[in-house]
C-alpha positions as CSV (number, residue, x, y, z in Angstrom):
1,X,-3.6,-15.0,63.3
2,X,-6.8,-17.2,63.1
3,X,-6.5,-18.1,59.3
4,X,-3.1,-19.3,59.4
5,X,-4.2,-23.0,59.9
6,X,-5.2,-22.6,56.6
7,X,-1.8,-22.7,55.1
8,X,-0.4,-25.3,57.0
9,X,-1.1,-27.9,55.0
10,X,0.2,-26.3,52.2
11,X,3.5,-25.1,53.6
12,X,4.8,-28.8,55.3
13,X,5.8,-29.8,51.7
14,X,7.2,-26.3,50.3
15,X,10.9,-26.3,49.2
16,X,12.6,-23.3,50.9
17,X,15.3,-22.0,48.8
18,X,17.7,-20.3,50.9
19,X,19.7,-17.2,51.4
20,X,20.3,-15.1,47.7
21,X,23.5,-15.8,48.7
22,X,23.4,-19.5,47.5
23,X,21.5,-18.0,44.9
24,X,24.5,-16.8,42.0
25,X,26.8,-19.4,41.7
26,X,29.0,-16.8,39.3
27,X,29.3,-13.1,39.6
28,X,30.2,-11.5,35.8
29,X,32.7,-8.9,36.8
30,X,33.0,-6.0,35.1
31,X,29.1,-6.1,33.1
32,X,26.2,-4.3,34.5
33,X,24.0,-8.0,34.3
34,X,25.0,-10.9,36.0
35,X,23.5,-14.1,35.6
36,X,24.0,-18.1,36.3
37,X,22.4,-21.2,37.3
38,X,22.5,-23.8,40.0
39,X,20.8,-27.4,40.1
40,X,17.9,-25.6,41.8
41,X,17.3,-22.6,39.8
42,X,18.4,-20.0,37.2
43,X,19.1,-15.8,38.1
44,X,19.7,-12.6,36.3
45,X,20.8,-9.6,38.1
46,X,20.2,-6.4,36.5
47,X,22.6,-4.0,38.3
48,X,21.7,-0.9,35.9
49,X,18.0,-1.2,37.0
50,X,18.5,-3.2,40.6
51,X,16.5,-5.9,39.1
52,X,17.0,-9.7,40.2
53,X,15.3,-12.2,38.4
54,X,15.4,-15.6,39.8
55,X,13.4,-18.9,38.7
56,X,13.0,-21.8,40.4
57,X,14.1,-25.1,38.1
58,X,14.5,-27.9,40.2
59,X,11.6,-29.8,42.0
60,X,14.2,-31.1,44.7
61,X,16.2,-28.8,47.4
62,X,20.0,-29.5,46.4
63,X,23.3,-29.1,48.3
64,X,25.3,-26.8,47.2
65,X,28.5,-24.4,47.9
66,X,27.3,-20.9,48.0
67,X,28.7,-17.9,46.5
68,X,28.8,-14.2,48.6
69,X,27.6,-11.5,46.4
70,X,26.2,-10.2,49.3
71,X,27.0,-6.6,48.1
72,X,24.8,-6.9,44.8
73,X,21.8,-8.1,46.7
74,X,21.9,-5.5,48.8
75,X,21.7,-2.9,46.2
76,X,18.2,-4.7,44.8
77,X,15.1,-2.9,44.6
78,X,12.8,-5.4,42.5
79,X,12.6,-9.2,42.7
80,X,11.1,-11.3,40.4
81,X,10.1,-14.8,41.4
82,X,9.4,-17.2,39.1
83,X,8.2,-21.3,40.0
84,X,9.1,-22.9,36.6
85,X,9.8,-26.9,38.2
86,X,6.7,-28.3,37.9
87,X,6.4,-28.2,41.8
88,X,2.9,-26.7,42.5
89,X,4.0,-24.9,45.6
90,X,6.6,-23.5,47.0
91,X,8.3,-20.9,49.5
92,X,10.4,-18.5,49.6
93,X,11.9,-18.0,52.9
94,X,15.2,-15.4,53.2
95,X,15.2,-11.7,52.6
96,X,17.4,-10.8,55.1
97,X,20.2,-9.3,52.6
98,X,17.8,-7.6,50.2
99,X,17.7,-4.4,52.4
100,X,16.5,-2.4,49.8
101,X,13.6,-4.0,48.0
102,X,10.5,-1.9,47.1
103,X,9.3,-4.1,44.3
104,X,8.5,-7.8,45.0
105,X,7.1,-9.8,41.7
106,X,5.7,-13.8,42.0
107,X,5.0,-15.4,39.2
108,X,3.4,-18.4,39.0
109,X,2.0,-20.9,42.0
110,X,3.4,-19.9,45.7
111,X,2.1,-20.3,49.1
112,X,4.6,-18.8,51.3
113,X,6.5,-15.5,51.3
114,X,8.6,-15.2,55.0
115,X,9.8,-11.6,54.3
116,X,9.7,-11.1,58.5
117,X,11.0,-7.8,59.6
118,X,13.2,-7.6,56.5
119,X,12.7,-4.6,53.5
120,X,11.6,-1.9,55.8
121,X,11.2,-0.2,52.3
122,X,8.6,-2.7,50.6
123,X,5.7,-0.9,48.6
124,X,4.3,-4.0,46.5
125,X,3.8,-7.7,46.2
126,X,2.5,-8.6,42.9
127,X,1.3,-11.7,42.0
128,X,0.7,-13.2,38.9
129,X,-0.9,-16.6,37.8
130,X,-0.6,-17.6,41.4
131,X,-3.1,-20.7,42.0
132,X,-2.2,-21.6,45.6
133,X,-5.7,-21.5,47.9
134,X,-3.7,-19.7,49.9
135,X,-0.5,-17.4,50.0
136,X,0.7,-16.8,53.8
137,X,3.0,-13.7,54.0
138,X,5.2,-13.6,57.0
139,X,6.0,-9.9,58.2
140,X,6.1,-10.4,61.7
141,X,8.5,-8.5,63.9
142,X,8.9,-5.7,61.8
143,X,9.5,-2.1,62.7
144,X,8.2,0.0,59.5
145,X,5.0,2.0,58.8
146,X,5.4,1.0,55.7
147,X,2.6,-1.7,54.4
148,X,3.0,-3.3,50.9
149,X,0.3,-3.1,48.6
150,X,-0.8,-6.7,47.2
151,X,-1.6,-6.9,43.8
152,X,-3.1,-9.8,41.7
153,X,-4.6,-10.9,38.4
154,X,-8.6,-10.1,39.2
155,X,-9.1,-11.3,35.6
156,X,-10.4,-14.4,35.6
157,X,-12.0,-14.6,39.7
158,X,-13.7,-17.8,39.0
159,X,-10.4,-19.5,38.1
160,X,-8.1,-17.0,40.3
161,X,-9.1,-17.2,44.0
162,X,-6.3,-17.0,46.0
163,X,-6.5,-15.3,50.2
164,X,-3.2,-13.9,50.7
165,X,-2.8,-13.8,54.8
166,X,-0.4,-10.9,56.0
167,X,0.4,-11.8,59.1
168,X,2.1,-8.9,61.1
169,X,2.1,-10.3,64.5
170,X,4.8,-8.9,66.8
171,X,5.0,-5.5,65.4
172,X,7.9,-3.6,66.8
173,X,6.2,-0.1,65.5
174,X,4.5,2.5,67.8
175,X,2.1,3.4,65.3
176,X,0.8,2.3,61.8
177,X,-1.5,3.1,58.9
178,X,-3.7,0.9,57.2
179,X,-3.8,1.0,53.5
180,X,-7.5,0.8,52.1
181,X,-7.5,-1.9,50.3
182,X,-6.6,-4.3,53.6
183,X,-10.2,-3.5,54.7
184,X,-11.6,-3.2,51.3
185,X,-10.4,-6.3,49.5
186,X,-12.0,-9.8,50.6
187,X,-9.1,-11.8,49.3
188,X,-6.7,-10.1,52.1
189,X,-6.8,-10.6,55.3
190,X,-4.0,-9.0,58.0
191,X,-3.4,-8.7,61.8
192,X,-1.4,-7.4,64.1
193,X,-2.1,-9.4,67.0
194,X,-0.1,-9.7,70.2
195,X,2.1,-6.1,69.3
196,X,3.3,-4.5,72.7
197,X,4.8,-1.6,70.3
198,X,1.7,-0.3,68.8
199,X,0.0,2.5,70.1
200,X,-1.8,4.0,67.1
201,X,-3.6,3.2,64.3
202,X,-4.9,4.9,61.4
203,X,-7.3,3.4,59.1
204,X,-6.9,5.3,55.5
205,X,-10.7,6.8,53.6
206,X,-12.0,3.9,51.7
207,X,-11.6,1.4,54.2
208,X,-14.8,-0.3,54.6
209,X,-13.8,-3.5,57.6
210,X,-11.7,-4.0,60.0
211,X,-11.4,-7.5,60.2
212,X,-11.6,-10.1,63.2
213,X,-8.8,-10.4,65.5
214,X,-7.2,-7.7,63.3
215,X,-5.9,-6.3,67.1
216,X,-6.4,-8.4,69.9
217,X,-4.4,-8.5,72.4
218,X,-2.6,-5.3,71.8
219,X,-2.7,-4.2,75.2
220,X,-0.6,-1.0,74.9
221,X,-2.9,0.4,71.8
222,X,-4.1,3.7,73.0
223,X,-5.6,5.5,69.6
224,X,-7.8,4.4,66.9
225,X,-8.8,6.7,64.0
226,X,-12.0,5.1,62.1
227,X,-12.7,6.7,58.5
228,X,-16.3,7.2,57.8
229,X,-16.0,4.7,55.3
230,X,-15.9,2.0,57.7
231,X,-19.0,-0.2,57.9
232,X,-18.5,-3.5,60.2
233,X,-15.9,-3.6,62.6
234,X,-15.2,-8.0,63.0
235,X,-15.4,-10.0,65.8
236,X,-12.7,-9.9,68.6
237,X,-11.0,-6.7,66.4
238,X,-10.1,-5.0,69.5
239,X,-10.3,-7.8,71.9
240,X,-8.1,-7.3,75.3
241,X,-6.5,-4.3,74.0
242,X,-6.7,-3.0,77.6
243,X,-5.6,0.4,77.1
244,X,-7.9,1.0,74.7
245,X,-10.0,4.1,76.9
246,X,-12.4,5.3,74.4
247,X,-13.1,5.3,70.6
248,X,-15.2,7.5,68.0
249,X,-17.4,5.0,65.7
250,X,-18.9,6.6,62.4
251,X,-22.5,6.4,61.8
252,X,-21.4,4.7,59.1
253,X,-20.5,1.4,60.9
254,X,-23.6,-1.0,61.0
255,X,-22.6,-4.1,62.5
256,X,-20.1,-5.0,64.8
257,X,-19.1,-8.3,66.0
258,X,-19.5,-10.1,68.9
259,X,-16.1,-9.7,71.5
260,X,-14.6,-6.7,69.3
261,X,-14.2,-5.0,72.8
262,X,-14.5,-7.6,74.8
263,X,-12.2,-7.5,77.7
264,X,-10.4,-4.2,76.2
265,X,-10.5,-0.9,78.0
266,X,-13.1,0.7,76.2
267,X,-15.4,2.7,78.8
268,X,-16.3,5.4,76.4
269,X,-17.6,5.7,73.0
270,X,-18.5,8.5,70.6
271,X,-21.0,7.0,68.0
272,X,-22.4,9.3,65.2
273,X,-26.2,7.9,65.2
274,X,-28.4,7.6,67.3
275,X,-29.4,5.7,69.9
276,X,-31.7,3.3,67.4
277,X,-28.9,2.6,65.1
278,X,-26.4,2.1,68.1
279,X,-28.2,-0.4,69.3
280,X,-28.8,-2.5,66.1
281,X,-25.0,-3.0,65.7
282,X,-24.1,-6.0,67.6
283,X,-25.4,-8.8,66.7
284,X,-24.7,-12.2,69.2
285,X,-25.1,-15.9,67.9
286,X,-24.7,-19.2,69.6
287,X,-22.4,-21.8,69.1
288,X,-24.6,-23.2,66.1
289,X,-24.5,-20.0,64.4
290,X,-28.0,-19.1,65.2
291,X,-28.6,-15.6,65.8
292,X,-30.0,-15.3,69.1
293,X,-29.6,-11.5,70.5
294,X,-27.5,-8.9,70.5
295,X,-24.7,-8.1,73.5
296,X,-21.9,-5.3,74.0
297,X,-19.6,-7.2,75.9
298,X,-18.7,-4.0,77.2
299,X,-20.0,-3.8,80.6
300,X,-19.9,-0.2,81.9
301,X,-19.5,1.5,78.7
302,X,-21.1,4.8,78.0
303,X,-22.1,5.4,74.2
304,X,-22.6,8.8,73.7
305,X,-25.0,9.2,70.7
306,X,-26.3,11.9,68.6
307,X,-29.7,11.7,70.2
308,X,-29.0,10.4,73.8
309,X,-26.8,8.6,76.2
310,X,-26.8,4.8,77.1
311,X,-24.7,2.8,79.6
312,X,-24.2,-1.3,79.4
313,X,-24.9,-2.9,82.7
314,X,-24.5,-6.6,82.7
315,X,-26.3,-6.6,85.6
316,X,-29.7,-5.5,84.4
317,X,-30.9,-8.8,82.8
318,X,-29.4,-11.8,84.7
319,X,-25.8,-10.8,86.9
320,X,-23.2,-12.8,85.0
321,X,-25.0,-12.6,81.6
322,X,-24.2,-10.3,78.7
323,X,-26.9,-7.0,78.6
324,X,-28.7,-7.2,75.8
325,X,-28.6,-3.8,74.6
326,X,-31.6,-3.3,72.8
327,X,-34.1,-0.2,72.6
328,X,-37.4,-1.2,73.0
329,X,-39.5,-4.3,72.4
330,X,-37.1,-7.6,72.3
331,X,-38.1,-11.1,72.1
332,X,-35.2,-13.6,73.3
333,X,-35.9,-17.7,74.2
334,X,-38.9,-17.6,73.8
335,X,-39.8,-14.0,76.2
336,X,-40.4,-10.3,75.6
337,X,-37.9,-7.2,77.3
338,X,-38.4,-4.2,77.1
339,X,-35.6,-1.6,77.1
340,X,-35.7,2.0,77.7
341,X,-34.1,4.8,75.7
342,X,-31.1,4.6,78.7
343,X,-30.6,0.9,77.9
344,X,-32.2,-0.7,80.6
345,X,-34.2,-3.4,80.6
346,X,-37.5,-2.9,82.9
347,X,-37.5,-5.2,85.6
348,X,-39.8,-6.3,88.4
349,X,-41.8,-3.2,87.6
350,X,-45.3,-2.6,86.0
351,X,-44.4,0.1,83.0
352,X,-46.6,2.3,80.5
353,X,-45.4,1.5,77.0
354,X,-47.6,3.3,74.1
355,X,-50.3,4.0,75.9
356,X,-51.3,0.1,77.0
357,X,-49.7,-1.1,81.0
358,X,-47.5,-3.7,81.1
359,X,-45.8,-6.1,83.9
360,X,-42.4,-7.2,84.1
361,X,-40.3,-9.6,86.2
362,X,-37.4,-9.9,87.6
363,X,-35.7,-11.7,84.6
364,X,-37.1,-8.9,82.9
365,X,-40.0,-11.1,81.1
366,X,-42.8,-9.1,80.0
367,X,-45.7,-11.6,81.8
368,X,-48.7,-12.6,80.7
369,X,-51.1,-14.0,83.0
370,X,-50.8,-13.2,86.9
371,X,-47.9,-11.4,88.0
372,X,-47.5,-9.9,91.7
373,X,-46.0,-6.3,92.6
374,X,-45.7,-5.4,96.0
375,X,-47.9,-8.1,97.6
376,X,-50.8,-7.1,94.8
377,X,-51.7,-9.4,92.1
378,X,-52.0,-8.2,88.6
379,X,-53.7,-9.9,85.1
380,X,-51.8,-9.3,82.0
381,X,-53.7,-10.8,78.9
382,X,-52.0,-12.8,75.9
383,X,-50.5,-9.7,74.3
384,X,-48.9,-8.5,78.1
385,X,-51.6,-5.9,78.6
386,X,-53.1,-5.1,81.8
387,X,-56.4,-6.0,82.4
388,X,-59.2,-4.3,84.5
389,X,-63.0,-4.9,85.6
390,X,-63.6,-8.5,84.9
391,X,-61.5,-11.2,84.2
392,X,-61.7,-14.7,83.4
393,X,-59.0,-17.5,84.1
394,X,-59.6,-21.2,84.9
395,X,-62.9,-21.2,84.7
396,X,-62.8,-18.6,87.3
397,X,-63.9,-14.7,87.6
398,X,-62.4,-12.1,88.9
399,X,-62.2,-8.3,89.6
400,X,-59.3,-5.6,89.0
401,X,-60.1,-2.5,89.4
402,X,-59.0,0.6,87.6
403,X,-55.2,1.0,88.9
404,X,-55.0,-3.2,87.4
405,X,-55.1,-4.5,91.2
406,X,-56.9,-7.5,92.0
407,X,-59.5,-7.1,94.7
408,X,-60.8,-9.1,97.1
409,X,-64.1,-9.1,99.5
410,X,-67.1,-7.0,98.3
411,X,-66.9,-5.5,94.6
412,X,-70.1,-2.9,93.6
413,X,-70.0,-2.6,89.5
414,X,-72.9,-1.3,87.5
415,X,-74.9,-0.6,90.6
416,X,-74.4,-4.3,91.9
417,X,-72.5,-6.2,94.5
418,X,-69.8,-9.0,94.2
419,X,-67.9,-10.9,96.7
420,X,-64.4,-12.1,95.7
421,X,-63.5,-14.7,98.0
422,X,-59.8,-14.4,99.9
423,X,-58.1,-15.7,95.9
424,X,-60.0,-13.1,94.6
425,X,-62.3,-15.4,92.9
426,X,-65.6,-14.5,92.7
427,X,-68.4,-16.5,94.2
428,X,-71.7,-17.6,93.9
429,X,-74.6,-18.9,96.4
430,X,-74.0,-18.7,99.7
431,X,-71.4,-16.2,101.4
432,X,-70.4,-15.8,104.9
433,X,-69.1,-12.5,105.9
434,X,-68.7,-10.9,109.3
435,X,-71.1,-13.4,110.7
436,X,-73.6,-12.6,108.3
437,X,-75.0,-14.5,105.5
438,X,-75.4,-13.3,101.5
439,X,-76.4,-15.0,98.7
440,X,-74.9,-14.0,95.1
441,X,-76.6,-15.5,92.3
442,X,-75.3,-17.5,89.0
443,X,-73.6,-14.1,87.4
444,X,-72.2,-13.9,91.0
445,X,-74.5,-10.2,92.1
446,X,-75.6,-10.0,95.4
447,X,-79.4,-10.8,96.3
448,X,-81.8,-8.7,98.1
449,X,-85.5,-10.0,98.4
450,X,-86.6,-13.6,98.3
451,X,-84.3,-15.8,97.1
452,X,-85.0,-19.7,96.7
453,X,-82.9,-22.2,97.1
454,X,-82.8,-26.0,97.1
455,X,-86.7,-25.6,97.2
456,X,-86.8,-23.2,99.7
457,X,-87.1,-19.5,100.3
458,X,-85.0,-17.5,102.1
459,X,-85.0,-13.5,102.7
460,X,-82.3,-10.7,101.8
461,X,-82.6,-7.2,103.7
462,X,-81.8,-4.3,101.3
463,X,-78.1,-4.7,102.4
464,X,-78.5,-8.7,101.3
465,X,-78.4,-9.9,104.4
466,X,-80.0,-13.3,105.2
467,X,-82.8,-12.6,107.9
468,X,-83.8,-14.5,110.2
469,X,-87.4,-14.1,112.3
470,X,-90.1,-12.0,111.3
471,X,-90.0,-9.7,108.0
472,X,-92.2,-7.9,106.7
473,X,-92.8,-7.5,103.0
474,X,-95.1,-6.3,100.7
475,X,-97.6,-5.6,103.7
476,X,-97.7,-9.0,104.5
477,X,-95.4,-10.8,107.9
478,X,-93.5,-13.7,107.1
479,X,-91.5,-15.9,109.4
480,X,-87.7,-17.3,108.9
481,X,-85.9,-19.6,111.1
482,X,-82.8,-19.2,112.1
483,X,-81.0,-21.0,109.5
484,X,-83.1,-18.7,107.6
485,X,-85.6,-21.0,105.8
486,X,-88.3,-19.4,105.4
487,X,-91.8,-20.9,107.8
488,X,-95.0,-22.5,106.8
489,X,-97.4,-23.7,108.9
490,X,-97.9,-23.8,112.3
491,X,-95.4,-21.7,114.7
492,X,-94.7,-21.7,118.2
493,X,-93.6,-18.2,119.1
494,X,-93.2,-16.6,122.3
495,X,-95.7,-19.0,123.7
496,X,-98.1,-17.7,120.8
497,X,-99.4,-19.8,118.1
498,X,-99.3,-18.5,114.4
499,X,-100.1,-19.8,111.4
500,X,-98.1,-19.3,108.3
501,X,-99.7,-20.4,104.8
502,X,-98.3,-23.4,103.0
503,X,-97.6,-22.2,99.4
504,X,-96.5,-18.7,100.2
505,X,-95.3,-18.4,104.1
506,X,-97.6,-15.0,104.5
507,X,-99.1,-14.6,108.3
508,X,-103.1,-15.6,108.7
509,X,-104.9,-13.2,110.3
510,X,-108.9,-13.2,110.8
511,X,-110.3,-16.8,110.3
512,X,-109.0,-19.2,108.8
513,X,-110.3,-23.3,108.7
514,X,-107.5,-25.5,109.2
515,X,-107.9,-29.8,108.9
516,X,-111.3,-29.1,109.0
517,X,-111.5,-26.5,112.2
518,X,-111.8,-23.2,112.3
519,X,-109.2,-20.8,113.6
520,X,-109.1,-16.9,114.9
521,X,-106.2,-14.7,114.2
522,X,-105.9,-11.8,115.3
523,X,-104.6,-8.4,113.8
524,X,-101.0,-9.3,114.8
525,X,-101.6,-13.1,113.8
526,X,-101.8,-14.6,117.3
527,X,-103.9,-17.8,117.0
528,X,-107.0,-17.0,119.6
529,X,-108.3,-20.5,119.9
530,X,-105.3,-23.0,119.6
């Protein structure tokens, strides 16, 4: 048992008085009370009630020559102990020839009681003005159903406060019942750790914990039966009890430790909540203490709840890490999971949760920001949500359209044009594009008509293509070069000469004086005196 370190400080300088039959050093024949003394204590033997009184006298173990009255012990059904030498502590260690004992009384301070597989028949321990921090009881090895109630003066609990530690380690038994009070009482604690015998346990109404390591390593327990009373079931309770199959947990239960079926054979279990409160019961903390998730350690289990079904899977967040088996929304170091009503976590998936669209990765982290599915980039704001239509990031715009997926190339919203370069970044000025050029303007929309730039005019069909040559607009005949500037002044044009006005780029036609001369156009602008 874990809390036995506890007592060994306080057990290294106990005096162990030895067998009872050192105990009567005269025998009274022929009177139904026997009593004596030795340098070590005094007795009284009752033989009319099966009553031995014995009190300790002497702070120092003494040699002595024992007397056999081996036949009077035996007949004993209640022991008094009494600690009247002034030593604070002490044990009492042999019980071997009281075979009959239901009744065991300790008065005054004690820290060790090694009653071992001995008294098959013991109902009670009382203790009475017993100030020892702790009092380890030693039943280990023994065979009988039987466990002793412990009683003690709950008075005065400021002054009184005393753990008694049953430790039943070894139990030879197939199968045992656990009194109430072991799982009731916080002064007890008890286990049974390491039996090969047991096979089944019964926990009695009223029990309310099952405390930690109260059953590891029982590897041949087959059957436990868990009173709806029950509400926390300790860490490492059930640990490696490999033959452990399956087990029905109360609704009643609301926490249990982490490891309590850790390495056991648990693969199925009957839980009377739901799904919800199933899921809420484990609680997982790091080696400081802090709380940091909850985990199963039961990795293929199938809990069967009152609503619905869920199976742990280490594998679904992280292989070689615990599951955490949560139902919904779960934030852990500093990420969000999500976890379905089966128990699994989403991952690498884009998932509708409440109405709003959400991405996930494959560590199971909701993401915010960009996240990629399937070779198609997504944007997931602050809060996780997908985003569609415009988006901004770095300074940067860009388009998703209604299904989340971030485009690229052209983009028509509200009736106008976009182009989202090959990052899906939106642009603005100049665009090349299947050998034609387009120019998007500061909100990034595509331009038809004249459009100046740098100082100088350029031309956008109704598709907003750059022209180049002659356009005609607004009845009038413009000309742009091939870079698609657009022409004033003179022009040389299929050996014709044409004249293009200096503010506006329009064609001349008719006559027009130029540097002081006068020119003719005619109707198609053709210069008729050059």
């Amino acid at each position: 048992m874990k809390k036995k370190v506890l007592v060994s400080s306080l057990i290294t300088g106990a005096v162990v008085l030895a067998s009872f039959g050192t105990v009567l050093a005269s025998v009274m024949s022929g009177v139904c009370c026997f009593s004596g003394s030795t340098t070590i204590y005094d007795y009284r033997y009752d033989e009319s009630s099966y009553v031995l009184n014995l009190t300790k006298t002497a702070k120092d173990y003494t040699q002595y020559t024992p007397t056999n009255i081996a036949s009077y012990l035996s007949k004993a059904k209640r022991l008094n102990l009494h600690n009247k030498s002034g030593s604070y502590n002490y044990s009492f260690t042999e019980f071997s020839s009281i075979t009959k004992l239901e009744y065991l009384n300790v008065y005054d301070s004690c820290n060790q009681l090694k009653i071992g597989k001995y008294c098959p028949d013991l109902k009670r321990i009382k203790f009475d003005d017993n100030h020892s921090q702790v009092v380890y009881i030693n039943l280990t090895n023994r065979e009988s159903t039987l466990m002793p109630e412990i009683i003690y003066d709950e008075s005065d609990a400021e002054a009184y406060d005393t753990d008694f530690i049953l430790d039943f380690d070894y139990y030879k038994g197939s199968s045992v019942v656990i009194p109430a009070q072991y799982g009731r009482d916080p002064h007890i604690y008890y286990g049974f750790e390491s039996s090969q015998s047991l096979k089944n346990v019964v926990f009695l109404l009223g029990t309310q914990t099952i405390q930690h390591y109260a059953f590891s390593n029982c590897k041949n327990l087959e059957t436990v039966i868990i009173p709806k009373t029950v509400t926390t079931i300790e860490y490492n309770a059930f640990r490696d009890c490999t033959s452990l199959k399956s087990i029905k947990i109360p609704s009643s239960v609301s926490y249990i430790g982490m490891n309590a079926f850790k390495n056991s054979g648990v693969k199925d279990i009957t839980f009377g909540g739901t799904v919800a409160q199933w899921i809420s019961l484990v609680k997982e903390y790091d080696n400081s203490g802090e709380f940091v998730g909850n985990a199963l350690h039961l990795d293929g289990a199938l809990i069967h709840c009152t609503d619905g079904e869920l199976r742990v899977d280490e594998s679904k967040v992280n292989p070689g890490k615990y599951y955490y088996n949560f139902l919904g929304w779960h934030q852990r170091n500093n990420h969000w999971f999500y976890f379905d009503e089966n128990g699994d976590a989403y991952l690498n998936q884009i998932a509708v949760i409440d109405g709003k669209t959400y991405g996930f990765d494959g560590d199971g982290h909701m993401i915010t920001g960009w996240g990629e599915f399937k070779g198609k980039w997504y944007y997931f704001n602050k809060s996780g949500v997908m985003q569609t239509g415009w988006v901004s990031d770095g300074g940067k715009w860009y388009y998703m359209d209604s299904n989340g997926v971030m485009q690229t190339g052209w983009v028509k919203d509200g009736g106008k044009w976009y182009y989202m370069n090959s990052s899906g970044a939106m642009q603005t000025g100049w665009v090349s594009d299947g050998g034609k050029w387009y120019y998007m303007n500061s909100s990034g929309a595509m331009q038809t008509g004249w459009v100046s730039d740098g100082g100088k005019w350029y031309y956008m069909n109704a598709s907003g293509v750059m022209q180049t040559g002659w356009i005609q607009d607004g009845g009038k005949w413009y000309y742009m070069e091939s870079n698609g500037v657009m022409h004033t002044g003179w022009l040389l044009d299929g050996g014709k000469w044409y004249y293009l006005e200096p503010g506006s780029g329009a064609m001349v036609t008719g006559s027009k004086t130029i540097n002081g001369k006068t020119y003719n156009f005619n109707s198609s602008g053709v210069c008729l005196n050059p």
